[in-house]
C-alpha positions as CSV (number, residue, x, y, z in Angstrom):
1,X,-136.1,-19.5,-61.5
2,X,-134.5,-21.7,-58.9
3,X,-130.4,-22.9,-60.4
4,X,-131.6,-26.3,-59.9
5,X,-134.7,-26.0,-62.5
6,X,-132.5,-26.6,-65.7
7,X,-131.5,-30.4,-64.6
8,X,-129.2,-32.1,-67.0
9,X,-127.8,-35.6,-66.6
10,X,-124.4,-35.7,-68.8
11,X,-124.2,-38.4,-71.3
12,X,-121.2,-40.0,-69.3
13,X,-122.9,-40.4,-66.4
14,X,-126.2,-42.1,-68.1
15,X,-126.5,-46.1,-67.9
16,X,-125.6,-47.4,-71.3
17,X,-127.8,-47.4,-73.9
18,X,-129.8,-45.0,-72.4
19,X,-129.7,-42.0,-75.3
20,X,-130.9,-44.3,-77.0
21,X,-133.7,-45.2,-75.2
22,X,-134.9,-41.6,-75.2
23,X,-134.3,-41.1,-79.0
24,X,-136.3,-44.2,-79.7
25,X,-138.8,-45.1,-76.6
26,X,-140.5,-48.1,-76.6
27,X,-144.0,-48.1,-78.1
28,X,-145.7,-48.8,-74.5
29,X,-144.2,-47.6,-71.6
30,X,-143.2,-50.1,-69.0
31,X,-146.0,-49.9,-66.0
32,X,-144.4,-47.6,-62.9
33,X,-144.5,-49.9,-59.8
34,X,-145.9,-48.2,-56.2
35,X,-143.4,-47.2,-54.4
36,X,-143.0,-44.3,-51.1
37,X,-140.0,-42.3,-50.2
38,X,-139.7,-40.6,-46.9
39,X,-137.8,-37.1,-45.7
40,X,-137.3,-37.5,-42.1
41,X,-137.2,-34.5,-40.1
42,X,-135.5,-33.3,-37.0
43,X,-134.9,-30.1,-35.5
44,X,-131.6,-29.2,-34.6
45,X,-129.8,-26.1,-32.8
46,X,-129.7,-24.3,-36.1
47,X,-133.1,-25.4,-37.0
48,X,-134.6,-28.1,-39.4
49,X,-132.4,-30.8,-40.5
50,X,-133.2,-33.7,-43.2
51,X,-131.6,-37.0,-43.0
52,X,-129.9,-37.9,-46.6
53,X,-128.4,-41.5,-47.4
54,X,-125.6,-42.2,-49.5
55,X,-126.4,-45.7,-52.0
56,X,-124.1,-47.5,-52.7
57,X,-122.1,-47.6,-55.6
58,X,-123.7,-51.0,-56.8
59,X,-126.9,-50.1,-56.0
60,X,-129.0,-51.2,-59.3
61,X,-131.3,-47.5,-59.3
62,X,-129.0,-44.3,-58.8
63,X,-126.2,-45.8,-57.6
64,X,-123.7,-43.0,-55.5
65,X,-126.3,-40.5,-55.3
66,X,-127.8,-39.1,-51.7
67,X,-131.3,-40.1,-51.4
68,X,-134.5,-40.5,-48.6
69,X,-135.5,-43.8,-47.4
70,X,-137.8,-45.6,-49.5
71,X,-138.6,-48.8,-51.7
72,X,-141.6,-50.2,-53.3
73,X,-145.0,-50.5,-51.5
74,X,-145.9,-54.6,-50.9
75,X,-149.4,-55.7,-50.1
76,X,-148.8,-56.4,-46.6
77,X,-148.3,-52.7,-45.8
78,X,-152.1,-52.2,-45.6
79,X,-152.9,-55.4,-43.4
80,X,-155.5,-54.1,-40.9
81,X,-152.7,-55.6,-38.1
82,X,-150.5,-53.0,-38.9
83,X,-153.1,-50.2,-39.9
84,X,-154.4,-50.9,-36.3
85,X,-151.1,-49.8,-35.0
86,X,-151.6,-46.5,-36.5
87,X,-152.8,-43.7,-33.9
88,X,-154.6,-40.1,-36.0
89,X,-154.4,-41.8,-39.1
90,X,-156.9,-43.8,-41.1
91,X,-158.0,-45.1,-44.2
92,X,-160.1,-43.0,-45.3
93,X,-158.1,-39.9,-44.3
94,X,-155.2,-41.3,-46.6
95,X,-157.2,-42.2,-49.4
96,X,-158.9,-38.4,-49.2
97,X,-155.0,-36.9,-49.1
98,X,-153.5,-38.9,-51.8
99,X,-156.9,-38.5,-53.7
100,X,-156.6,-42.4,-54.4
101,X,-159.2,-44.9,-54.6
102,X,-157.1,-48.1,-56.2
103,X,-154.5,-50.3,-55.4
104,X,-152.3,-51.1,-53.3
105,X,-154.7,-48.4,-51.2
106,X,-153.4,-45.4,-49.9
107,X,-152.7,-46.2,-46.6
108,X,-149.9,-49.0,-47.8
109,X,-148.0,-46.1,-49.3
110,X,-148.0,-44.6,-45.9
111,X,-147.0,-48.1,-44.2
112,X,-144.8,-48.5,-46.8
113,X,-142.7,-45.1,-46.4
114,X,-142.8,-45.6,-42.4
115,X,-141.4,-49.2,-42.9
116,X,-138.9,-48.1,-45.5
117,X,-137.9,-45.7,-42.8
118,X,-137.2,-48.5,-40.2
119,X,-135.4,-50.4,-42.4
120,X,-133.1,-48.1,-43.8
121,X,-132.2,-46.2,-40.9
122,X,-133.6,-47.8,-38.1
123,X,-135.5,-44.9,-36.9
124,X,-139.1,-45.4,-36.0
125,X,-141.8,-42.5,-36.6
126,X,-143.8,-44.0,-33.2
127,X,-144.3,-43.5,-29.8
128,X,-144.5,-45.6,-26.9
129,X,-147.1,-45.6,-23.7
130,X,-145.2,-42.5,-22.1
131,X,-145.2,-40.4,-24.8
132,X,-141.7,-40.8,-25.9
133,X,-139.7,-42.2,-28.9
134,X,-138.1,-45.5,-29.1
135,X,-134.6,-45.9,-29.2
136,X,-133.2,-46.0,-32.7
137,X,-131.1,-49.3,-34.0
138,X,-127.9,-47.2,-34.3
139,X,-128.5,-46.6,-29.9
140,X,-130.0,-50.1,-29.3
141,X,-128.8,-53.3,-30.2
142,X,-132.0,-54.9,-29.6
143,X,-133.3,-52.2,-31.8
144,X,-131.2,-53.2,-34.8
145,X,-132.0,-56.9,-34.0
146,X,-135.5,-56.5,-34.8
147,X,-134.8,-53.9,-37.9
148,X,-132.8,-56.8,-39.1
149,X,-134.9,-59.7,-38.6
150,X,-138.1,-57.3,-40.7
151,X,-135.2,-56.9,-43.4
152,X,-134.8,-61.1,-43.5
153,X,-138.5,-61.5,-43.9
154,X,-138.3,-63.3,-40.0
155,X,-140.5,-60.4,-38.8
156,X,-143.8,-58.4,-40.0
157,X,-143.8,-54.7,-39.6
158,X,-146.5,-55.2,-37.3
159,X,-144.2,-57.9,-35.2
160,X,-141.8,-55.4,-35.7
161,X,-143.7,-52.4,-34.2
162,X,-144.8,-54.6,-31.3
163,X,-141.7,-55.8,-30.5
164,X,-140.8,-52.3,-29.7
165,X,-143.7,-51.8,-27.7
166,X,-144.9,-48.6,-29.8
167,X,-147.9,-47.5,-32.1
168,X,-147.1,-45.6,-35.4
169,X,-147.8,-41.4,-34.6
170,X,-149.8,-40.8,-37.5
171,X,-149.9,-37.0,-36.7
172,X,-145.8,-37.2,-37.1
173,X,-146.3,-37.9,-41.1
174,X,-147.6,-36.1,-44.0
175,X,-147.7,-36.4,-47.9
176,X,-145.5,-33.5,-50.0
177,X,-145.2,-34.9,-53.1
178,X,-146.2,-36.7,-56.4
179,X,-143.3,-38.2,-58.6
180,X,-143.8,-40.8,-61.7
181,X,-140.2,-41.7,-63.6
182,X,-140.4,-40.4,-67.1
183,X,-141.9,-42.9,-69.6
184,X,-138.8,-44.0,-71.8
185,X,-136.9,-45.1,-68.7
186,X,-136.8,-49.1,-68.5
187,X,-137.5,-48.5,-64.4
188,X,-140.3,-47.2,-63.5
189,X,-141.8,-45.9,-60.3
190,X,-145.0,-44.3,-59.1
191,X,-143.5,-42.7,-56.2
192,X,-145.1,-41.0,-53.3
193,X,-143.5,-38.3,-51.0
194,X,-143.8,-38.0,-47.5
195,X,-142.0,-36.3,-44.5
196,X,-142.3,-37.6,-41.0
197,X,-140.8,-35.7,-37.6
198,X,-138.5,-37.6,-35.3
199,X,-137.0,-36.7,-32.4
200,X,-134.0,-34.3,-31.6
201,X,-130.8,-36.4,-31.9
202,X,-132.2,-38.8,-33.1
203,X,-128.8,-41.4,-35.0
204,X,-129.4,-43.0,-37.9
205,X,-127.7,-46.4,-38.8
206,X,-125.8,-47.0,-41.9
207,X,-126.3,-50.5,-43.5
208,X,-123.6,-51.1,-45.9
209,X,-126.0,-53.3,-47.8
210,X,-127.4,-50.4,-49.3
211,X,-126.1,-47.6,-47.9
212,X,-122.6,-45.9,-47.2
213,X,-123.6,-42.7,-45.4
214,X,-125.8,-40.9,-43.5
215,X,-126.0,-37.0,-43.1
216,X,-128.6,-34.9,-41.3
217,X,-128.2,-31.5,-43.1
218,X,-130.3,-28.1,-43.1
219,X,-132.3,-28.1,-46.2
220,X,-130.1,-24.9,-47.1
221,X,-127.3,-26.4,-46.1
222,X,-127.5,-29.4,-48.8
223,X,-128.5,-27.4,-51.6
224,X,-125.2,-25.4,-51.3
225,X,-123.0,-28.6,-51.0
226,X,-125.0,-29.6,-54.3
227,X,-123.8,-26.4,-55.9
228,X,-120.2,-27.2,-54.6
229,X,-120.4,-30.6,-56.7
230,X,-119.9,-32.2,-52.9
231,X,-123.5,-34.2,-52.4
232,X,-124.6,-35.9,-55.9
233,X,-128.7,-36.5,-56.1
234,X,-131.3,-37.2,-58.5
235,X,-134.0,-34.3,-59.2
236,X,-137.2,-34.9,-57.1
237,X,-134.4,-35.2,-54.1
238,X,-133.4,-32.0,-55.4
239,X,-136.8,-30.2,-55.6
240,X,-137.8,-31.8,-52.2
241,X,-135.4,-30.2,-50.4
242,X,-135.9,-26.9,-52.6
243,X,-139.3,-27.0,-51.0
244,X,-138.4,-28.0,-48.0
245,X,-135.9,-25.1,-47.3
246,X,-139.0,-22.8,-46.9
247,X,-139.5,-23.9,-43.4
248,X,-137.3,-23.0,-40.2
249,X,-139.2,-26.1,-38.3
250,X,-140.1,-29.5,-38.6
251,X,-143.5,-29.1,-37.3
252,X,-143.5,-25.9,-39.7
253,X,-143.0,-28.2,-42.4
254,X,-146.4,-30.2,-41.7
255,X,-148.5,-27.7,-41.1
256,X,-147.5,-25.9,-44.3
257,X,-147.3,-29.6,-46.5
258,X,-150.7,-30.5,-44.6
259,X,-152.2,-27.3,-46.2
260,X,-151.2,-27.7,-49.9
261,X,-152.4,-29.8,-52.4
262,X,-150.0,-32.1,-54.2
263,X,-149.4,-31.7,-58.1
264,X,-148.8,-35.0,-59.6
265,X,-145.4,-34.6,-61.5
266,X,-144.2,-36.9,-64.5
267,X,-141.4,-34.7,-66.0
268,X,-140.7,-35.6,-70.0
269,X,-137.0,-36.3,-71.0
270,X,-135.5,-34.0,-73.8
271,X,-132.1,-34.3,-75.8
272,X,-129.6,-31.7,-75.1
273,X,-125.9,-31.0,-76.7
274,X,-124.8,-32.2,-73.1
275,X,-126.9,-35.0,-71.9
276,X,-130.7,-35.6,-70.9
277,X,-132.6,-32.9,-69.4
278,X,-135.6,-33.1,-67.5
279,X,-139.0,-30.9,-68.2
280,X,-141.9,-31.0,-65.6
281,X,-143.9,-28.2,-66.9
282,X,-145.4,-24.9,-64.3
283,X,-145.5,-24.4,-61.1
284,X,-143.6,-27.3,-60.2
């Protein structure tokens, strides 16, 4: 058993009220909203590194804690614009991997994460006409003028990817994971994993609207500054890069995720002397 698979929550560190919102949940359980979450993935001199970012302390969901890009998945993410943008990745293909025939469609939550991506650290998982990256915001102030103007609504993500005169790598991106918040919680979010490569070096930019810190860290590497009480974050973040530390590459990582099927996981929230615990059953 992994030390991370007993996760308890202290009762001083829950919002208020929300014991009691486990002791007596409500009799239907608020709807979970779509939403992706993406690992970015870069290989450094001592191997794979994952990019973490610190929310801010007034962030309204886990504020303080290190996190992946991500946010909610909005109907434009699945505009055939921007699908059209997307090179070794389709529809179809999506819907068959997240084994998801509704709405938003499958393909959004891939948009979605890739957009999150852009936004929150200004990297983009794309390519341009001679095979190589674009520039990240935090090396290219035009870069971070664009990122900026998708954040104010001023630009589409397909403006956006245009703009940079790029099409979305498809082949750089692949589903991992299957998280739905517990059903008491007042929150709730029907979350989908994925990890994307980007390139060696590549900097990611800090926007203090959300964000207070940026660390690219060995999956190994993390897990032992969690232990130290050094890098606070919430469990899938935790079991993520658990997984994730089985893999010495970045393109290791795809291949192996690309190969596994993905266990949907909605873990159940139990009292403890201590605080809330999570339970998400086998094989987890």
């Amino acid at each position: 058993m992994s030390p991370h698979d007993e996760f308890i929550i202290p009762f001083e560190d829950l919002p208020e009220g929300f014991a009691k919102t486990i002791e007596d949940p409500p009799a239907v359980p608020v709807a979970p909203r779509a939403a992706a979450t993406i690992v970015l993935l870069r290989d450094g001199e001592g191997g794979m590194e994952v990019l973490l970012m610190r929310r801010s302390r007034k962030a309204g969901f886990v504020p303080g804690a290190y996190v992946f890009p991500g946010g909610r998945v909005d109907n434009s993410d699945a505009l055939p614009g921007v699908v059209s943008l997307l090179d070794d990745l389709d529809t179809d293909t999506a819907r068959d991997r997240l084994e998801h025939d509704g709405e938003p469609p499958a393909i959004a939550y891939y948009l979605a994460a890739l957009r999150e991506a852009f936004e929150e650290t200004g990297i983009m998982v794309g390519l341009r006409a001679d095979g190589s990256a674009p520039p990240t915001a935090a090396e290219d102030p035009a870069i971070d003028k664009i990122r900026d103007a998708l954040m104010g609504d001023r630009l589409s993500f397909e403006e956006a990817i245009a703009r940079m005169e790029c099409r979305i790598a498809g082949d750089a991106i692949e589903y991992i994971a299957h998280w739905i918040t517990p059903e008491p919680e007042p929150r709730r979010y029907d979350t989908r994993f994925f990890a994307a490569k980007v390139r060696a070096g590549a900097t990611a930019i800090v926007d203090p609207r959300e964000m207070t810190d940026a660390l690219w860290l060995s999956p190994r590497e993390a897990l032992g500054r969690l232990d130290r009480g050094e890098l606070p974050m919430v469990f899938p973040t935790i079991k993520t890069i658990e997984a994730l530390s089985r893999y010495e590459s970045a393109d290791d990582a795809l291949e192996g995720y690309g190969a596994e099927p993905v266990r949907t996981i909605l873990p159940t929230l139990v009292m403890t002397p201590t605080g809330i615990g999570l339970d998400i059953g086998d094989d987890a």
